[in-house]
C-alpha positions as CSV (number, residue, x, y, z in Angstrom):
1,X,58.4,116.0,89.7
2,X,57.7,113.4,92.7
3,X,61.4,112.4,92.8
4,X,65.0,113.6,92.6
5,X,67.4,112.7,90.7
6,X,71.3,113.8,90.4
7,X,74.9,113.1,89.0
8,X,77.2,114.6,91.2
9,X,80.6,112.6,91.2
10,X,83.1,113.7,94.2
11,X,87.0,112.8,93.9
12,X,87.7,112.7,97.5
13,X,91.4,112.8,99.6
14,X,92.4,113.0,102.6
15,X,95.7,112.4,104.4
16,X,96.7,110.5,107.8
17,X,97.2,112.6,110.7
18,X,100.7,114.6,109.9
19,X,100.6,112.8,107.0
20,X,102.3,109.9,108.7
21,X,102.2,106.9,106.7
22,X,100.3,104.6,109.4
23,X,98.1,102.7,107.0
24,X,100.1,99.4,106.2
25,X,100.2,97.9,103.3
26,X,98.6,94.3,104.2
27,X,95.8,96.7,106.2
28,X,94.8,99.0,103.0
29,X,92.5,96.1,101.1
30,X,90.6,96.1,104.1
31,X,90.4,99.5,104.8
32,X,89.2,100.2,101.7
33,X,86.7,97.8,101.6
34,X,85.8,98.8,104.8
35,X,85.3,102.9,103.3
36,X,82.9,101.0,100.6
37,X,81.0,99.5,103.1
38,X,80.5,102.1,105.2
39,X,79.1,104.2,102.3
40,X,76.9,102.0,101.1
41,X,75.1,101.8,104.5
42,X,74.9,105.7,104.3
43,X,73.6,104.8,100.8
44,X,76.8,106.3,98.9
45,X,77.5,105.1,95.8
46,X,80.6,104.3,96.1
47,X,83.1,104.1,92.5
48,X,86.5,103.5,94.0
49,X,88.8,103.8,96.8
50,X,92.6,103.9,97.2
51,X,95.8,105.7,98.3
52,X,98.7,104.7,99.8
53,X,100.6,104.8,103.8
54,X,99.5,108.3,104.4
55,X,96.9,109.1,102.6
56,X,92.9,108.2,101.0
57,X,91.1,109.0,97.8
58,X,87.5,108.3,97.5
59,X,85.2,108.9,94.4
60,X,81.6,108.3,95.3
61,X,78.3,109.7,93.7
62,X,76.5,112.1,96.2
63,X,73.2,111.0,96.9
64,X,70.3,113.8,96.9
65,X,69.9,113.3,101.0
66,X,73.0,113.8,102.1
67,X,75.8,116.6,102.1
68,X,79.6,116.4,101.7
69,X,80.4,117.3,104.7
70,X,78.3,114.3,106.0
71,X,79.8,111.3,103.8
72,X,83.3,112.8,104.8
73,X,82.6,113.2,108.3
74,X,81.2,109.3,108.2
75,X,84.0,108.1,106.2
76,X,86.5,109.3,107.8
77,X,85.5,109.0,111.6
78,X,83.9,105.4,111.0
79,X,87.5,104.5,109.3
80,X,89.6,105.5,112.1
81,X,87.5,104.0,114.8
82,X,87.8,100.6,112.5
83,X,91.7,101.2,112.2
84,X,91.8,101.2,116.3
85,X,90.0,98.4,116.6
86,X,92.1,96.2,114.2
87,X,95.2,97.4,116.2
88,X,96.5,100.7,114.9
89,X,97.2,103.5,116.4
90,X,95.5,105.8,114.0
91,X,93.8,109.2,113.0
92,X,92.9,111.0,109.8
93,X,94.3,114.8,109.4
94,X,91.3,117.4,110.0
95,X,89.8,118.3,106.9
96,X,89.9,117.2,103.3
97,X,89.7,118.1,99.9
98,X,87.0,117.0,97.3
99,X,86.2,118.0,94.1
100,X,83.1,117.5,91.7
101,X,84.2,115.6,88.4
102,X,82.2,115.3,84.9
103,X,81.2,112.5,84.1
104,X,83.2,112.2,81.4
105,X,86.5,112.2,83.9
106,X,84.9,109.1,85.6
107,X,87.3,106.6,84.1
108,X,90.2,108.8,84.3
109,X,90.0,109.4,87.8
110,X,89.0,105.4,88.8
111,X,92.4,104.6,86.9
112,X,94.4,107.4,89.0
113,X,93.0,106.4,91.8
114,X,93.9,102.9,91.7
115,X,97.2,103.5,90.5
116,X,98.4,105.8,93.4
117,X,101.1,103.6,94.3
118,X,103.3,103.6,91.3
119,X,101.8,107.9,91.2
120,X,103.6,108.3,94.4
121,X,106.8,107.2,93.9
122,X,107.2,110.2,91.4
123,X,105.2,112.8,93.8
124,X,104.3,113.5,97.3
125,X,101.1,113.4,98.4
126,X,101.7,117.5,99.8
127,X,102.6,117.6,95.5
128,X,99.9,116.3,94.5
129,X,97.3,117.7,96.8
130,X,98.4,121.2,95.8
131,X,98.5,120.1,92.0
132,X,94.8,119.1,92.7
133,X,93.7,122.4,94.3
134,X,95.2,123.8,91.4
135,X,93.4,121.8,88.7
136,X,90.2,121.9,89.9
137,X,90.9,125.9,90.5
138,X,90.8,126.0,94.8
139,X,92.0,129.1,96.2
140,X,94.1,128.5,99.2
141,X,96.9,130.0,101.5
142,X,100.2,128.3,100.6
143,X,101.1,128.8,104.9
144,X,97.8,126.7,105.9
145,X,96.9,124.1,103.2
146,X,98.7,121.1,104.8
147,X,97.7,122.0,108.4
């Protein structure tokens, strides 16, 4: 076969440093926008983007030349260096959590990513990143999975 070819859908998330909610609201359009663009540069196929004040989910399709650990890295590091420059004071938390998805889950997950602001006033992100470590069956220490 001369070329390769995959499907491998990431749900993405990642929280603010301390989880401090330092990503206004007029500034998250942007920002997200911004997480697009910078993907598609990397050539990331980027689905969908969203969160809230503390916190970033991303759903992107990993392309066959590049690892997780890269699109992560990018996103997150050329994000926060974009958030400085438009005047915050502003740093992701180390690490992140992502999680492959069927394709079959694509639309469910678009829709709960773009409804995060009405899913948080029911649940914390600390909530929901532990209920996502649990659905997607992560082992973790309770003591060290929020940093």
């Amino acid at each position: 076969m001369s070329h390769s070819y995959s499907q491998i859908l990431v749900h993405g998330t990642f929280s603010t440093e301390e989880r401090r909610n330092l990503i206004r609201e007029d500034m998250q359009p942007r920002l997200w926008a911004y997480m697009s663009a910078t993907a598609k540069k990397d050539g990331v196929r980027m689905i969908s983007v969203g969160g809230i004040a503390n916190h970033a989910h991303v759903l992107f399709a990993l392309p066959t030349t590049l690892t997780l650990a890269t699109v992560m890295r990018n996103l997150k590091s050329n994000s926060s260096r974009w958030m400085r420059e438009n005047g915050c004071k502003f740093s992701w938390q180390t690490g992140y959590g992502a999680f492959s998805i069927g394709y079959s889950q694509l639309n469910a997950v678009v829709s709960y990513i773009q409804r995060q602001p009405e899913h948080h006033k029911r649940r914390s992100f600390e909530q929901e990143f532990v209920a996502l470590l649990k659905k997607y069956g992560v082992d973790y220490d309770p003591k060290y999975v929020l940093g």
